[in-house]
C-alpha positions, -999 to +999 in steps of 0.1 A: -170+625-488-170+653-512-198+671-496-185+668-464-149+678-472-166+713-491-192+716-461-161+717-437-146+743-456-175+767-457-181+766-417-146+770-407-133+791-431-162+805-454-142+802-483-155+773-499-156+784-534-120+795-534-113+758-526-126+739-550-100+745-572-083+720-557-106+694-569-097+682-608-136+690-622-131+724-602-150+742-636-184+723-626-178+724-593-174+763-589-208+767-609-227+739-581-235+758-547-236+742-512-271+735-511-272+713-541-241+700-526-261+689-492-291+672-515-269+653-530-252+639-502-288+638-486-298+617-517-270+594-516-263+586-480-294+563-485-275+542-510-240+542-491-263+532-458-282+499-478-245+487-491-234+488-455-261+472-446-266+448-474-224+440-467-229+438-424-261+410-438-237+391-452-212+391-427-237+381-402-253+351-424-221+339-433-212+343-389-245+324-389-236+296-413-209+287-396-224+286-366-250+260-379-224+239-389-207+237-353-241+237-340-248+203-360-212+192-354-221+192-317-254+178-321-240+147-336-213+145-305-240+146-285-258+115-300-227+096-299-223+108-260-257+099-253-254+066-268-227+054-251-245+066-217-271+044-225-251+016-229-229+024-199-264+026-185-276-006-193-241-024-187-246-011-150-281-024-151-270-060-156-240-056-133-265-046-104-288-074-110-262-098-116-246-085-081-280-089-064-285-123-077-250-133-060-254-114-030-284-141-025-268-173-029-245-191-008-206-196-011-183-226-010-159-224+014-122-230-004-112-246+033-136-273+038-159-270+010-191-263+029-219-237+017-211-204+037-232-169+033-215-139+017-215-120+049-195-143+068-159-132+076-145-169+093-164-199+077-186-216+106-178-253+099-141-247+099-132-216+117-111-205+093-104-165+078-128-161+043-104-153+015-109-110+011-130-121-023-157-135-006-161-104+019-161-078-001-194-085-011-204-070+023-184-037+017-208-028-012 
């Protein structure tokens, strides 16, 4: 900062020496000229460049940690998600066949008590109107 402060001072104004009594080592710093100046900022900007860098590392593995950790929260949710679709899966599996098996066998009429199809909406032995139950088999 130094550097650039005295290297400010010596474009705009050309005065630079008279300056650096401003500075509290202005005895060493009046004997230094600004090329050994620019070196040294040359030879350190390296250094203040690899702590940046070296900090912005950290900031991104510690970004990066924390991003694993969601990453595995919301691999484990999606276990338990897929889980449960499996079993929602396989409830609806034995719902279907279960439903396919009924659609096949015949119904008691709660009229007369005779064996009527699914399908029918009015019972052929006794004429009368199927309870809704019954019928909406058909509706499926």
């Amino acid at each position: 900062m130094e550097v650039l402060f005295i290297a400010y001072l010596f474009l705009t104004s050309g005065e630079a020496d008279s300056r650096l009594g401003l500075y509290l080592l202005n005895g060493t710093l009046t004997n230094l000229d600004l090329a050994a100046y620019f070196w040294e900022f040359l030879s350190l900007a390296p250094l203040f460049v690899g702590v940046i860098v070296i900090f912005l590392c950290y900031r991104v593995k510690k970004n990066v940690d924390s991003m694993s950790k969601v990453q595995n929260g919301l691999r484990v949710e999606m276990s338990i998600m897929v889980s449960k679709l499996n079993e929602l899966e396989n409830g609806l599996k034995v719902g279907l066949q279960k439903l396919e098996t009924d659609l096949g066998k015949e119904r008691k009429c709660p009229f007369c008590g005779e064996q009527v199809l699914p399908q029918f909406k009015v019972c052929p032995y006794c004429e009368e109107k199927l309870p809704y139950a019954l019928m909406q088999i058909n509706n499926l």
